[in-house]
C-alpha positions in Angstrom: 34.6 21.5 33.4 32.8 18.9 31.9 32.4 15.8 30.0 33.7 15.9 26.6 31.7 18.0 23.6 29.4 20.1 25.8 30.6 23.2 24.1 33.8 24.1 26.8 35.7 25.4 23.8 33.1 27.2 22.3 32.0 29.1 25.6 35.4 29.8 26.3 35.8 31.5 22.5 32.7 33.9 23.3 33.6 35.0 26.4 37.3 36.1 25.0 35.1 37.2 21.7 37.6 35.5 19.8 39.2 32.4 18.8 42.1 30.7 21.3 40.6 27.3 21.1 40.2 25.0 18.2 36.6 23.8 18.0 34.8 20.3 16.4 31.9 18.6 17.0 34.0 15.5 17.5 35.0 14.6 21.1 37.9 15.4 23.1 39.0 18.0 20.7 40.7 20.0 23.5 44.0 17.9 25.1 45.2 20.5 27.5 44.5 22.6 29.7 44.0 26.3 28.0 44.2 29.7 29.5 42.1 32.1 28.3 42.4 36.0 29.8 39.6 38.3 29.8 39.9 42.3 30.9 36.9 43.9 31.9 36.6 47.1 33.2 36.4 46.0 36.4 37.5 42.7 36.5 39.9 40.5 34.8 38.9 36.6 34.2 41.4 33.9 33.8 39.3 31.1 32.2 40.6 27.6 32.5 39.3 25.5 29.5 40.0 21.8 30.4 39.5 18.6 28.7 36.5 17.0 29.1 36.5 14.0 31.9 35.0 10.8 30.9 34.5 7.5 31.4 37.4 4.4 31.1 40.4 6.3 29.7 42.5 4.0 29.2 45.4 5.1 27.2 48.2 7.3 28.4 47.0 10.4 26.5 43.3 9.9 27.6 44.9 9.2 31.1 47.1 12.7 31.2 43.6 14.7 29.9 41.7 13.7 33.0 45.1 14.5 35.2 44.8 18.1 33.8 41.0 18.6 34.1 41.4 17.2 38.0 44.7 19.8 38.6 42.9 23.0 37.5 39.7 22.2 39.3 41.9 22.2 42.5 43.2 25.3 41.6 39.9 27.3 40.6 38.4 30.3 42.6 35.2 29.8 41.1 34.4 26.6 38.8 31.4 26.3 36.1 30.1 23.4 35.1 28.8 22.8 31.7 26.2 19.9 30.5 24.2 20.2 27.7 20.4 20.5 26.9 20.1 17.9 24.6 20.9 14.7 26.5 20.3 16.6 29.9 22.0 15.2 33.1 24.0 12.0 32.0 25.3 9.1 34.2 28.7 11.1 33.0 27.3 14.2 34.8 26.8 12.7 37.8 30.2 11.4 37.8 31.9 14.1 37.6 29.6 16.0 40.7 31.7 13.8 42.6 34.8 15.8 41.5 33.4 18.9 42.9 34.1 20.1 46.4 31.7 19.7 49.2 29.5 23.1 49.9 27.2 23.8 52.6 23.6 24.1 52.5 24.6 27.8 53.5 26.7 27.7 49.9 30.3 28.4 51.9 32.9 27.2 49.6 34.6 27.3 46.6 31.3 29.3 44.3 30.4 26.5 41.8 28.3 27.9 38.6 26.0 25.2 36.1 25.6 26.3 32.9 23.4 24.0 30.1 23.8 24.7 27.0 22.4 24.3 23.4 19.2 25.4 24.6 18.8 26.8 21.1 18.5 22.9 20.1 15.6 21.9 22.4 12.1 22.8 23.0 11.8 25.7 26.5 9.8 22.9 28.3 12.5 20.9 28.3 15.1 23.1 30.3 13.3 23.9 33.2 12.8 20.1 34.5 16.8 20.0 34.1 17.2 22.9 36.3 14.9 21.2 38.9 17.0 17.6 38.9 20.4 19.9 38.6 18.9 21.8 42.2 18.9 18.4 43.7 21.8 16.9 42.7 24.5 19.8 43.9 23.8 23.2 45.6 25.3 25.3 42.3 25.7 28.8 43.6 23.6 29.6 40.2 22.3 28.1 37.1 22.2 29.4 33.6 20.5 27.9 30.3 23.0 29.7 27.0 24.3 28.9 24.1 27.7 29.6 24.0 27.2 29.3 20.1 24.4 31.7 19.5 25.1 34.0 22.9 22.5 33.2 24.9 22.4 34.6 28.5 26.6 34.0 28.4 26.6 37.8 29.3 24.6 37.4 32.4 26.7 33.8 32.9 29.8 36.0 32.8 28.7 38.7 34.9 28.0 35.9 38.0 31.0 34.7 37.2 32.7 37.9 37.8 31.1 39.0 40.6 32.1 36.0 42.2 35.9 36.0 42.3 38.0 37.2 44.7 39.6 40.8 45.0 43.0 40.9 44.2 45.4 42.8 41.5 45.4 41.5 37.3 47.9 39.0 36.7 48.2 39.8 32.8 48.5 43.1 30.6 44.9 43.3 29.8 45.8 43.3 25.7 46.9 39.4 26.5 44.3 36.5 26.2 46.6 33.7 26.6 49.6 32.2 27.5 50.0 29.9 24.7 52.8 30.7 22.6 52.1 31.1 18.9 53.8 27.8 17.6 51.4 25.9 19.7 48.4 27.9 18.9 49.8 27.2 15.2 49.8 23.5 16.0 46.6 23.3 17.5 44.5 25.0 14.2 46.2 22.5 12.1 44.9 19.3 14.3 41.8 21.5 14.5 41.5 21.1 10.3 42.5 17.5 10.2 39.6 16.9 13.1 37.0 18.3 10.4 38.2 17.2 7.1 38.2 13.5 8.8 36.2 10.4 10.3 36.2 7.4 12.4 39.6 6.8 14.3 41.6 9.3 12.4 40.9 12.4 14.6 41.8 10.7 17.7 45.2 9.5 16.2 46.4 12.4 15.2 49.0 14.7 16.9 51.1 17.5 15.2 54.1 19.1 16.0 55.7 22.2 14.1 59.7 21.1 13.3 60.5 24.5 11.7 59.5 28.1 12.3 61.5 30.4 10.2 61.0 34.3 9.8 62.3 36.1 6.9 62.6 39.9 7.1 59.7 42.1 8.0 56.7 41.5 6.1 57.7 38.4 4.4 56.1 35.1 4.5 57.3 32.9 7.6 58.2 29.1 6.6 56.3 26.6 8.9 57.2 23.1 8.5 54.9 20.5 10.4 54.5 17.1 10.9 51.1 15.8 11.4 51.2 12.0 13.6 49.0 9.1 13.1 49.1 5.9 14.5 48.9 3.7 11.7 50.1 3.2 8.0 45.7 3.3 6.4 45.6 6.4 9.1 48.2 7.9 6.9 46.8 7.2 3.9 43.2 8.4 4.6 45.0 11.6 5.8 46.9 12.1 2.7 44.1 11.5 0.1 44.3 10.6 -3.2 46.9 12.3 -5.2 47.4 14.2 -1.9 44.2 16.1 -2.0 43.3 15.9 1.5 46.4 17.0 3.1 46.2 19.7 1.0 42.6 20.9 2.1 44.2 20.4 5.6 46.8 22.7 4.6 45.1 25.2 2.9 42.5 25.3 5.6 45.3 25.6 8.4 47.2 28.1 6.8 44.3 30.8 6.8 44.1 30.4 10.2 47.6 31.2 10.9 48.5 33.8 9.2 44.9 35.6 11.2 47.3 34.0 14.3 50.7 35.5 13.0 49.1 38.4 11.3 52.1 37.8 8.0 51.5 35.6 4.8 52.5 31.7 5.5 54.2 29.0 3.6 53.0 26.0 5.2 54.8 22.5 4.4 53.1 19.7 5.9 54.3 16.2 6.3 52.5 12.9 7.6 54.5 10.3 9.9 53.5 7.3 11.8 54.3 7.0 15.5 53.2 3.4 16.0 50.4 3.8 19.2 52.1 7.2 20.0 48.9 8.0 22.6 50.4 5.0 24.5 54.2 5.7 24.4 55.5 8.2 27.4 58.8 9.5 25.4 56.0 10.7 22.3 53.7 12.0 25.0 56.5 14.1 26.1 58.1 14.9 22.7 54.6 16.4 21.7 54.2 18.1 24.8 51.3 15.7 26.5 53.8 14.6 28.9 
């Protein structure tokens, strides 16, 4: 848990040594709550990658983002909590100690784990004054400086982590590191292209929903048709580009990434629709899977 662009998505991407989650330096790039499933040896992880919690949501997307970050802290064995070096503890940070659950001096209770990262970013002198205030805020079980970019101490984050859960039988064959089927995987690295090739409002109006997956025989290209959702008419015409250019860097981009995903070639026809204030409307919520 966190607030939003602490580096959530990128932790959880190291741990699984590979890419389930779409990352951007822009905010609130993750929507929903993502499993990610790691086999150890000796242990097997089932990582919860939640949106981040912030401030005054106050549409019904930004509302249903906090809903699922609140739902799988209740539902944690151990939780982690991530800020980042840069801006150190934040009014934000604070808020969301609240959301934690109450330990006692004698650390009974639900193990919770701090982890700062982008310490790569920021002079050493600067970390260990965080750890100090972070001491006195919460009783954290144990707290960890990484960069979940670079790999910084995650290994010794992750073997706390493990050490720390309870004993019990794997829930997943330990070749499967989510539950996410493909399509929405698919969906996900094309929003994650149209949040890097653009600015401003556009990233946060867009939404994108696969209409057509078709297979051919073995070995032959599979025929994705996908819509990509803005909220207004200039959204859609920034999105497009001139002449069509930048939906076609979108596509390009997002294609790559899913035929890595589907592991077969991909013919990838994109389209760009407006849903008038669709973060706001319950049935488009629904229809795109928010709901």
């Amino acid at each position: 848990m966190g607030r939003p662009n602490v580096g959530k998505s990128t932790l959880l991407n190291r741990f699984l040594r590979q890419k389930i989650a779409i990352v951007s330096h822009k905010p609130e790039t993750t929507r929903d709550r993502l499993l990610g499933v790691l086999t150890l040896p000796d242990a097997q992880i089932l990582f919860l990658d939640t949106p981040g919690i912030y401030r005054g949501a106050k549409t019904l997307m930004a509302k249903h983002q906090v809903q699922v970050a609140r739902e799988a802290l209740a539902e944690a064995d151990v939780l982690l909590m991530m800020t980042e070096a840069q801006a150190g503890f934040t009014d934000e940070d604070k808020d969301l100690l609240r959301l934690l659950p109450k330990r006692s001096p004698e650390g009974e209770g639900v193990p919770v784990f701090l982890a700062i990262n982008k310490v790569d970013r920021v002079k050493k002198d600067l970390i260990l004054p965080q750890l100090a205030v972070a001491g006195q805020l919460y009783p954290f079980r144990e707290e960890f400086p990484i960069s979940a970019e670079s790999g910084t101490n995650v290994k010794e984050l992750l073997e706390a982590l493990a050490h720390s859960l309870p004993e019990g039988p794997p829930h997943y064959p330990g070749t499967q590191v989510t539950d996410r089927p493909v399509r929405t995987m698919a969906q996900e690295l094309i929003r994650e292209q149209v949040l890097l090739f653009t600015h401003e409002e556009v990233p946060y109006s867009v939404a994108v929903l696969i209409e057509e997956w078709r297979e051919g025989v073995r070995g032959a290209k599979i025929y994705v048709r996908a819509t990509i959702y803005v909220e207004r008419d200039s959204q859609r015409i920034i999105l497009i580009g001139k002449a069509g250019a930048l939906l076609k860097k979108v596509g390009q981009a997002a294609r790559k990434g899913i035929e890595t995903l589907a592991e077969r070639p991909v013919f990838l026809d994109l389209w760009v629709k407006v849903a008038k204030n669709w973060r706001k409307d319950p049935v488009m919520l629904r229809r795109l899977g928010y709901g």
